[in-house]
C-alpha positions as CSV (number, residue, x, y, z in Angstrom):
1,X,4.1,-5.0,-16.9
2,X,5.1,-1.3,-17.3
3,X,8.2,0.7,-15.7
4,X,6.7,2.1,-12.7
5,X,8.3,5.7,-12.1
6,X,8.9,6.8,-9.3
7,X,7.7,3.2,-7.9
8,X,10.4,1.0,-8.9
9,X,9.4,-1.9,-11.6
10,X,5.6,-3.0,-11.4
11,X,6.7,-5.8,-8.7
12,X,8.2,-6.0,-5.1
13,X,8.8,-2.2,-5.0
14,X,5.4,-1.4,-6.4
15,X,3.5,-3.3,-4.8
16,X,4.5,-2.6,-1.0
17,X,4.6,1.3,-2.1
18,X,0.8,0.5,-2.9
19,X,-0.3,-1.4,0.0
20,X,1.7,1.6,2.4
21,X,-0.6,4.0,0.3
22,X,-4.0,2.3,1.0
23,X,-2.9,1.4,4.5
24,X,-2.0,5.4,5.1
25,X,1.4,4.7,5.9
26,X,3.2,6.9,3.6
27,X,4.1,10.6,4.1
28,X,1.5,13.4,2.5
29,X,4.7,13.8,-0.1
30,X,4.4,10.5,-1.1
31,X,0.8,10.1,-1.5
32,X,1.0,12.6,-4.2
33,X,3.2,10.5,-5.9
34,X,1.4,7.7,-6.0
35,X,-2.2,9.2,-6.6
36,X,-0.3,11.1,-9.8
37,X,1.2,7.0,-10.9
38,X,-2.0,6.3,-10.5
39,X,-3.6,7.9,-13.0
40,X,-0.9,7.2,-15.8
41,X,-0.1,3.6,-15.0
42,X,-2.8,1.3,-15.7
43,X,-1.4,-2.3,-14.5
44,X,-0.6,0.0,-10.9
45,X,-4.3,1.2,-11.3
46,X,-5.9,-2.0,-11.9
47,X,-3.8,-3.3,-8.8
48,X,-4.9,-0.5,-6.9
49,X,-8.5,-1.1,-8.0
50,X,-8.2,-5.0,-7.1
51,X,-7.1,-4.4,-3.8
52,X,-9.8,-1.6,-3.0
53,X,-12.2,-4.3,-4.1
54,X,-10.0,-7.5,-1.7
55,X,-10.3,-4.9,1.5
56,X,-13.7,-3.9,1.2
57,X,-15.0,-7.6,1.0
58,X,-12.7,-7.9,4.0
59,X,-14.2,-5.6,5.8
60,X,-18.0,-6.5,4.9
61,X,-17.3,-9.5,6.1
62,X,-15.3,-8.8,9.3
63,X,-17.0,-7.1,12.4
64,X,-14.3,-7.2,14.8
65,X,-11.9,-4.7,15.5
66,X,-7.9,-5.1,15.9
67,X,-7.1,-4.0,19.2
68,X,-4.3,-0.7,18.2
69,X,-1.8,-2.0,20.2
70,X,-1.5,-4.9,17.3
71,X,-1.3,-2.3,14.8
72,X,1.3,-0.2,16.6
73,X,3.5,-2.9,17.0
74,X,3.3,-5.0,13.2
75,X,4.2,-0.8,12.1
76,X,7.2,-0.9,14.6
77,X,8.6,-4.2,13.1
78,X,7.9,-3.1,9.5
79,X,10.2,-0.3,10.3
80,X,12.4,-2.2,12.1
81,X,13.1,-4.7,8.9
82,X,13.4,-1.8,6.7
83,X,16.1,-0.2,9.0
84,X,17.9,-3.4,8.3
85,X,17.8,-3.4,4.8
């Protein structure tokens, strides 16, 4: 796969950079980056693209809604880990 600037390699780092992108989870700075990778990296694209395609089928196919508590607290332990790190 390609070197990923300014995402790490086109693995681990790359891939949870992505996923915090489409989920909105990344500061406005941030999402600048990525939509700029974007548009020169096409493995990252095609990722991108894949996913978009994965959550939309999801979402066709699923009527019920997450309560927000559920979503407040998976964001608090994602943050959590990552203070550990």
């Amino acid at each position: 796969m390609s070197d990923c600037q300014g995402l790490g390699d086109c693995d681990e780092s790359r891939l949870q950079r992505l996923y915090e992108y489409l989920d909105g989870a990344l500061p406005a700075h941030d999402v600048a980056e990525i939509r700029t990778h974007l548009e020169t990296c096409p493995d990252c694209l095609e990722e991108h693209d894949l996913e978009c395609m994965i959550r939309s089928a999801m979402k066709r196919s699923c009527h019920e809604q997450a309560p927000a508590a559920l979503k407040t607290s998976i964001l608090d332990k994602i943050h959590a880990l990552r203070a550990q790190s």
